[in-house]
N, C-alpha and C positions, 0 to 999 in steps of 0.2 A: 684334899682331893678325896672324892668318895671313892668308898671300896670299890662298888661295879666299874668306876672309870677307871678307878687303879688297874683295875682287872684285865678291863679291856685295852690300857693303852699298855699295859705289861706284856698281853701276847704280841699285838701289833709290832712293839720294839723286840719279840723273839721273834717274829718271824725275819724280821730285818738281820739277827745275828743270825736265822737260817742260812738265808742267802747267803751270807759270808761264809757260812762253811759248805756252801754247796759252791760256790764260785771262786772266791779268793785262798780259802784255808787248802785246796790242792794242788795249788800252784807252790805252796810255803811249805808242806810236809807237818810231819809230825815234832812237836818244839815245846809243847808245853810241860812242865815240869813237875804237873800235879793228874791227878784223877778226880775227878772228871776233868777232861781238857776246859781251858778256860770258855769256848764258847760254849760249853755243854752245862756247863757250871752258869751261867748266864743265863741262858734259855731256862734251865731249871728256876732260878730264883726270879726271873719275869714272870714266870707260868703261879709259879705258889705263891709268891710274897705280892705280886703287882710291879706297876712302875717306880713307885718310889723309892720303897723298899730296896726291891730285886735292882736298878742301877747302883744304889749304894752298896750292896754285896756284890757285884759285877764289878764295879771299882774296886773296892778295898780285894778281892781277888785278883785283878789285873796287877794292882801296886805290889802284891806278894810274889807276883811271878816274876822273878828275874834272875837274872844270870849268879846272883848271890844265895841265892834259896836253895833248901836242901829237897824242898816237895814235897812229896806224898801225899797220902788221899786224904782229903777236904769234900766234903758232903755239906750242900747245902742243909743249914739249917729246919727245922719245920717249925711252923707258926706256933709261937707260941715259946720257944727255945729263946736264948738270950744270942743276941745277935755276936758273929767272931770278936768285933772290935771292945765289946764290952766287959768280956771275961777275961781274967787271968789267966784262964789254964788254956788259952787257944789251941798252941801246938800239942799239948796232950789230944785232944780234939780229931785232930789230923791220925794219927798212926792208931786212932782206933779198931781198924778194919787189921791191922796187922797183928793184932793182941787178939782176935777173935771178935770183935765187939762190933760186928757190921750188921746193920738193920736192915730188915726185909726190905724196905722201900728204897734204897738209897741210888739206884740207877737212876738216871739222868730221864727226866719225863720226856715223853714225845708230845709234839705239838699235836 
């Protein structure tokens, strides 16, 4: 799939997890385990990585969230960074914002 259409059908599929948290996610409350919440996390990695990409980090984020996880903050990746599932040190990854170690950009993009 070419970049541009990655591009284009990566927001297309965030605006679709929009609506879910403009519609379904207030009905449910707040549940997610990690920061940024899972649909925020999602919207983020359609917007920067594409469609491809960004569903496979929306999955492999979804499969982490569960009633067994300890959480914490998970920041999408940025292009070019080595994807979660490919590194060893993942969960070092995660509690870097609590050791000081949070990057200017790491809020959740808007559409």
């Amino acid at each position: 799939m070419t970049g541009r259409l990655s591009g284009l059908l990566g927001r297309g599929l965030a605006l679709l997890v929009r609506g879910y948290q403009l519609v379904v996610s207030p009905w449910m409350g707040p549940t997610c385990r990690y920061y940024p919440s899972c649909s925020a996390y999602a919207i983020t990695s359609l917007t920067r990585h594409g469609a491809v990409r960004g569903v496979g980090l929306a999955t492999w984020r979804l499969l982490r969230c569960n009633p067994w996880s300890r959480g914490g903050v998970d920041h999408v990746p940025q292009p070019g960074e080595p994807m979660p599932w490919s590194r060893s040190g993942a969960r070092a990854r995660t509690l870097g914002v609590a050791a000081g170690g949070a990057r200017a950009n790491d809020a959740p993009e808007d559409l």
